[in-house]
C-alpha positions as CSV (number, residue, x, y, z in Angstrom):
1,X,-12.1,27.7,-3.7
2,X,-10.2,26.5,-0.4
3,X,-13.0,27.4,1.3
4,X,-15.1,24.7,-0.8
5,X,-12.6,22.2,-0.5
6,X,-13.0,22.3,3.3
7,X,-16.8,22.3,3.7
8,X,-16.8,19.2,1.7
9,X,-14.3,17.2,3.3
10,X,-16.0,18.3,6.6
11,X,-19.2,16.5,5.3
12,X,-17.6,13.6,3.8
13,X,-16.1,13.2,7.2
14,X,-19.5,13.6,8.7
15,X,-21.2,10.9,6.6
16,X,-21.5,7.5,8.2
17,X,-19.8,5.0,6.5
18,X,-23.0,2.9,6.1
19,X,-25.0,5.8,4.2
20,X,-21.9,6.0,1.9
21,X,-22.1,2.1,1.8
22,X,-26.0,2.3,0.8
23,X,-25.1,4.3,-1.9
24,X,-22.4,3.2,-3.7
25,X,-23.5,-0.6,-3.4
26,X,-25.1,-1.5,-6.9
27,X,-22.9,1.5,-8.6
28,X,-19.5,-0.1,-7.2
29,X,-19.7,-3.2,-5.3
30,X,-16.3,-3.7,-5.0
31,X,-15.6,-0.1,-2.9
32,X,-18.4,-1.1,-0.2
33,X,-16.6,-2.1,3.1
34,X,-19.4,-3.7,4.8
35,X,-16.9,-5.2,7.3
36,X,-18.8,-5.4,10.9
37,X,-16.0,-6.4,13.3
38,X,-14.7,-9.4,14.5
39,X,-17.1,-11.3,17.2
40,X,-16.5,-10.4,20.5
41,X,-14.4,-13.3,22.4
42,X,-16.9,-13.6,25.2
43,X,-19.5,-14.1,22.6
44,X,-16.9,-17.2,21.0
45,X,-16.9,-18.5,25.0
46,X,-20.4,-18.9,25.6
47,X,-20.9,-20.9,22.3
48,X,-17.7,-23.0,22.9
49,X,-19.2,-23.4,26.6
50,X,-22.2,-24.1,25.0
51,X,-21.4,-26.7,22.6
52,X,-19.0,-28.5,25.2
53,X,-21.8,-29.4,27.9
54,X,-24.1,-30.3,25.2
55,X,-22.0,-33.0,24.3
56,X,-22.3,-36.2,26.2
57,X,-19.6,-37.8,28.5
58,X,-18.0,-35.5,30.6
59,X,-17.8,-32.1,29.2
60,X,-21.0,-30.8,31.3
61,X,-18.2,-29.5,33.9
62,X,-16.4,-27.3,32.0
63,X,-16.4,-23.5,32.8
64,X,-15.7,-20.2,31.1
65,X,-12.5,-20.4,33.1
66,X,-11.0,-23.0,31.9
67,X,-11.8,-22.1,27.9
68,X,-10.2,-18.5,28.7
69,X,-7.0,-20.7,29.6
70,X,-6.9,-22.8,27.1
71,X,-7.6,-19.4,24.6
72,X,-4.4,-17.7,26.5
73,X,-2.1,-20.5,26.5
74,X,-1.8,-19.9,22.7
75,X,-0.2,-16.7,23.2
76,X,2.4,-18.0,25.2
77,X,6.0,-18.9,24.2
78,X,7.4,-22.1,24.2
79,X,11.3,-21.7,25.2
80,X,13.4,-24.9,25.2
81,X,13.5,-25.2,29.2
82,X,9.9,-26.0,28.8
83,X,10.0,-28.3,25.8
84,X,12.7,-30.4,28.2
């Protein structure tokens, strides 16, 4: 009986998650994690770079650079030296 146990977990763990999506999809729509991942951030640069030099008045100079800067200075922490 342990020995059946194993060889199916061994094939669940071989099954892709997408075949198991395929199948359980109109039996149990709720269970089917058809999450793809988050968009790459380069992807999310070229369309803001994109977008900015399509618009008129000044934006046709702005590089990947300078959005990657702007993305980054989120992530930095405001102490009360700088806020002075």
């Amino acid at each position: 009986m342990a020995k059946c146990i194993i060889n199916v977990e061994e094939y669940v763990d071989e099954l892709m998650s997408t075949a198991l999506n395929g199948c359980w999809k109109k039996l149990w729509p709720g269970a089917v994690n058809d999450f793809q991942g988050f968009p790459k951030q380069q992807d999310k640069i070229r369309n803001i770079l994109v977008l900015a030099r399509n618009i008129p008045g000044g934006f046709s100079c702005v590089e990947e650079g300078d959005i990657q800067e702007v993305l980054d200075a989120h992530f930095t922490v405001v102490t009360d030296e700088d806020l002075i």
